[in-house]
C-alpha positions in Angstrom: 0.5 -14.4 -12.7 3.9 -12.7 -11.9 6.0 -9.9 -13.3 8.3 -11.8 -16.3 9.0 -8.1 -18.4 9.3 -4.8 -16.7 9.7 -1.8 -18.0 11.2 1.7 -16.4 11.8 5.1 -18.4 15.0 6.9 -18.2 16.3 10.2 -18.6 19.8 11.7 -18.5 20.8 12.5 -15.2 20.2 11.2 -12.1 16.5 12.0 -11.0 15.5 8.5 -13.0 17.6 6.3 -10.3 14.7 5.8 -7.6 12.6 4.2 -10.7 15.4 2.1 -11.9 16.7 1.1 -8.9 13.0 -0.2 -7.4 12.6 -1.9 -11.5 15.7 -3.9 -10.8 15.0 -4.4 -7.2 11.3 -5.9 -8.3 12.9 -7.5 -11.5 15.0 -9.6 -8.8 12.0 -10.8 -6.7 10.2 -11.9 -9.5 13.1 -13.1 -12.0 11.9 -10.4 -14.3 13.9 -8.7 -17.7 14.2 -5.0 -17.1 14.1 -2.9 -20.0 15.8 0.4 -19.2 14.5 2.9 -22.0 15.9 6.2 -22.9 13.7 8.5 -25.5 15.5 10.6 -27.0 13.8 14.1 -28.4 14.1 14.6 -32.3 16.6 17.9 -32.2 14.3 19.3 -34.9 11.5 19.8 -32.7 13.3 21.4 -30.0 13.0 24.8 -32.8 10.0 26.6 -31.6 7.6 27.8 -34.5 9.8 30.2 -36.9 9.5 33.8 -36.5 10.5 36.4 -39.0 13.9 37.5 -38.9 15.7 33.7 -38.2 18.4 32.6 -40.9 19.0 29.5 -42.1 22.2 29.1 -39.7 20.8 30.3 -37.0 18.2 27.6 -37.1 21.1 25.1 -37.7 23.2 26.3 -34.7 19.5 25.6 -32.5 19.3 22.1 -34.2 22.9 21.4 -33.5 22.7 22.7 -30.1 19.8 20.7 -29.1 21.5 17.4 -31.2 24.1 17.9 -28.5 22.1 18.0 -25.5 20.4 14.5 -26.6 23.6 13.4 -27.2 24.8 14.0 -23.7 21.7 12.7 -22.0 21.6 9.6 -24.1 25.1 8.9 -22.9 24.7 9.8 -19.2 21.4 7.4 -19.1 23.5 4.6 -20.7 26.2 5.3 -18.1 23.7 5.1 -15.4 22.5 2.1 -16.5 25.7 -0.1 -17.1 27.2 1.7 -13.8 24.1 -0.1 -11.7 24.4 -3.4 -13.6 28.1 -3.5 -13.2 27.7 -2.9 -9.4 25.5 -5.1 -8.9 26.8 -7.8 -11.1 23.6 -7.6 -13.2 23.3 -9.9 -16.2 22.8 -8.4 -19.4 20.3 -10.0 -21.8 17.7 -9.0 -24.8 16.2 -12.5 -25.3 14.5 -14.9 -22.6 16.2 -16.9 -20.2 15.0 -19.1 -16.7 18.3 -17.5 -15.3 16.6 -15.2 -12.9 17.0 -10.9 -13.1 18.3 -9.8 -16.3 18.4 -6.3 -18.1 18.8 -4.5 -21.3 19.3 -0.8 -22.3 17.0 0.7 -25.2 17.2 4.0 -27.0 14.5 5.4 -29.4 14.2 9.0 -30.8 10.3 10.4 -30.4 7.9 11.7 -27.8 8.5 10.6 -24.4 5.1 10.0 -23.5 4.0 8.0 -27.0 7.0 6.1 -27.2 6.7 5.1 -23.4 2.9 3.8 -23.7 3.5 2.0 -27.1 6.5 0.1 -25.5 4.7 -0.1 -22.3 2.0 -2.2 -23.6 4.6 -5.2 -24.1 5.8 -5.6 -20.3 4.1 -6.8 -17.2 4.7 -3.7 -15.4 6.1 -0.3 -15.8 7.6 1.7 -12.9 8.4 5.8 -13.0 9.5 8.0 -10.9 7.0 10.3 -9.1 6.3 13.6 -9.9 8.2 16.9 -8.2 7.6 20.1 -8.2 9.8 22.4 -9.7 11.4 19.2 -11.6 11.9 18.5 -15.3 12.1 14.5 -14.8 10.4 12.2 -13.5 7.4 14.3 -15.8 3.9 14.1 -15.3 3.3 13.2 -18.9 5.2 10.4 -19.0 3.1 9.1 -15.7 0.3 9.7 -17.5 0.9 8.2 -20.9 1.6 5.0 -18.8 -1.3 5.5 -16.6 -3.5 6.0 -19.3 -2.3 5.0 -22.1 -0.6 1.7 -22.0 -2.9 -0.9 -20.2 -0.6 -1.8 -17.6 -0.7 -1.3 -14.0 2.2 1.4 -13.0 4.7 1.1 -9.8 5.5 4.8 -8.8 9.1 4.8 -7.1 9.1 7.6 -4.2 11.3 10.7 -4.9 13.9 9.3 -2.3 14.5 5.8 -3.4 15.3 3.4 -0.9 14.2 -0.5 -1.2 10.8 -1.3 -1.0 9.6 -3.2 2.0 6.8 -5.6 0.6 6.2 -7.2 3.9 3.2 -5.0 5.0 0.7 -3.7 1.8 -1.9 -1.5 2.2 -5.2 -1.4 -0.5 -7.1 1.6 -0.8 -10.3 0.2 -1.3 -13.0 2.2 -3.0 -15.3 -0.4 -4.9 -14.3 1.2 -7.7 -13.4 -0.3 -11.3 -10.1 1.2 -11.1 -9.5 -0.3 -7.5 -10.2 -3.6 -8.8 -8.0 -3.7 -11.8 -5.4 -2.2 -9.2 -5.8 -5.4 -6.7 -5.5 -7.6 -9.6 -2.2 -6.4 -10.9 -0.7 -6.4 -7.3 -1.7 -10.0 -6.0 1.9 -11.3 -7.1 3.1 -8.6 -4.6 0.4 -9.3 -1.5 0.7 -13.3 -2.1 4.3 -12.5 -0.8 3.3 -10.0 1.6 3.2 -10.6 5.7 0.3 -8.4 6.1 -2.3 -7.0 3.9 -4.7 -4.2 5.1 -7.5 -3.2 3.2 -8.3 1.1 4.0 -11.9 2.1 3.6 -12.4 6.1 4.1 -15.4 6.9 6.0 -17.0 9.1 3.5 -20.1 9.7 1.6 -18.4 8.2 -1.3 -17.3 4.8 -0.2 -19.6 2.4 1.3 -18.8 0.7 4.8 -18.7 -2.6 4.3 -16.9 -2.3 1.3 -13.9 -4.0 2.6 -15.3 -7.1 3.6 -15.9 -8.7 0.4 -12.6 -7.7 -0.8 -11.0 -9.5 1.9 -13.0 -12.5 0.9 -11.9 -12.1 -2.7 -8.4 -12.0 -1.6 -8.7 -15.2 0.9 -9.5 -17.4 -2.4 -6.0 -16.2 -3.8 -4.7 -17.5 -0.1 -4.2 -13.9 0.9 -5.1 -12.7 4.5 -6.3 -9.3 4.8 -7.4 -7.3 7.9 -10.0 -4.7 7.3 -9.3 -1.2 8.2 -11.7 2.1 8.1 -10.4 5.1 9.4 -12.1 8.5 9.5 -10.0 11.1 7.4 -10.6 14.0 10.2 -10.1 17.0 9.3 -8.1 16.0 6.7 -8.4 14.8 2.5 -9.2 11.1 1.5 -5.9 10.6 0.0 -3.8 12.7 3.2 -5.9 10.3 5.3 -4.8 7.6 3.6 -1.2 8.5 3.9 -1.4 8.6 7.7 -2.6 4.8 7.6 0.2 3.8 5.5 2.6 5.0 8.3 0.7 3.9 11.1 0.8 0.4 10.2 4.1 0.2 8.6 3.4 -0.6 5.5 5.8 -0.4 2.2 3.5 -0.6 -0.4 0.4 1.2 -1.2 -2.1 -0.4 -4.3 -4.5 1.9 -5.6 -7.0 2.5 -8.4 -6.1 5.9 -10.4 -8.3 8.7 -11.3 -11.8 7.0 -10.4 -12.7 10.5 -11.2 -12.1 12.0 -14.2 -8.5 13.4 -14.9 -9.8 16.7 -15.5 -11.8 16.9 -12.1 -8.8 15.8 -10.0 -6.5 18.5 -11.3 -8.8 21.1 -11.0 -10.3 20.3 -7.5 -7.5 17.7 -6.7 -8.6 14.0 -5.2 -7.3 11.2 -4.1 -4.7 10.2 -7.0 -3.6 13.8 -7.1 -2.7 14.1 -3.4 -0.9 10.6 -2.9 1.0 10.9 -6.3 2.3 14.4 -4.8 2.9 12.9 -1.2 3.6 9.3 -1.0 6.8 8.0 0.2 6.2 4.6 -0.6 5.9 3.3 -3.8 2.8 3.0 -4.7 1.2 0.7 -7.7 -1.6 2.1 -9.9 -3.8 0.9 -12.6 -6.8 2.4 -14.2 
């Protein structure tokens, strides 16, 4: 298996790079088509619910504003895109090719997060930006709708950018579904990796010899893993988790999502909630 179509939302301005920039970086590796997709919101839903009292033209001038705003982000996220390719002498494609990294730029007027899982389900991967507070893009629906929604595993770039170091990965091992279908979609990424370490929390929910037969499972892929449980201390599962990353080095984290449900982790937060707020890696997910 390996990574032939990815594909990486867009927005106007210039909080989308870190995802676009780690899709093209990962598109190189791998010889992959990157689709860069903007979504455009329909102007008419951008009028909230109509109160008594609004004319006709005072609706219009809202519509028209709003038609004006998509109009400027549509055009900044192309910018953005042919900007990067341009620099980076990027071919430009929309069919398949064997000629290595290639890109295209797609535009479609809808919901962010139903437009994003629909297309989403025809790539290999789909990479986003993670979450900040206090931000309007990367959003946390969009995550979700390609967490949940599309059936793909999902590359979360780090607020900062940067390259991603592949050399050292680092599985957080649970025994979980979620974990599994997360070390499946990543073994293109670890049978290219220098180091593999597998990170079992000792806690009442993980097992301690979980990690063993994972490491097994990965030495029939011709992967070498070293085992690694750790005590979170004083601290959460996923903070714990963290720490290990940075201890050892490692670039990459691969993780199951939401083994709990959604609704538990925002309320009483958990593992997914706390590295999707802290990591400064990327990290890939898959549910």
């Amino acid at each position: 298996m390996s990574f032939r179509t990815i594909l990486v939302p867009l927005d106007g301005g210039e909080h989308g790079r870190p995802a676009m920039e780690l899709a093209f970086a990962v598109g190189r590796d791998f010889g992959a088509h990157v689709e860069v997709l903007h979504v455009r919101a329909d102007p008419k839903a951008a009028v909230p619910l109509l109160g008594e009292g609004m004319s006709g033209a005072m609706i219009e001038e809202m519509i028209d504003i709003a038609a004006r705003e998509t109009d400027q982000q549509a055009a900044t996220a192309r910018k953005v895109f042919h900007d990067h390719c341009a620099s980076y002498a990027i071919r430009l494609a929309s069919t398949p090719g064997d000629e290595g990294l290639c890109a295209s730029f797609a535009e479609e007027m809808g919901r962010d997060d139903e437009t994003v899982a629909r297309r989403s389900r025809l790539h290999d991967l789909v990479v986003v930006g993670r979450p900040v507070s206090g931000a309007d893009y990367p959003s946390p629906v969009i995550l979700n709708a390609a967490l949940f929604e599309s059936g793909r595993p999902v590359l979360v770039a780090p607020a900062g950018g940067g390259a991603m170091n592949r050399a050292r990965i680092a599985v957080a091992w649970n025994g979980s579904a979620e974990g599994a279908r997360a070390v499946t979609e990543a073994l293109p990424f670890m049978k290219t990796a220098k180091s593999v370490y597998i990170l079992t929390a000792e806690s009442d929910e993980t097992e301690g010899d979980a990690a063993p037969p994972l490491a097994a499972y990965l030495g029939w892929h011709g992967i070498k893993a070293e085992t690694v449980a750790f005590s979170p201390a004083g601290h959460s599962v996923g903070e714990a988790i963290l720490m290990e990353c940075i201890k050892l080095d490692c670039g990459m984290l691969v993780m199951g999502a939401y083994s709990h449900s959604r609704m538990y982790q925002m309320i009483l937060g958990g593992v997914t909630k706390v590295v999707l707020e802290n990591a400064a890696i990327p990290v890939l997910m898959a549910r």
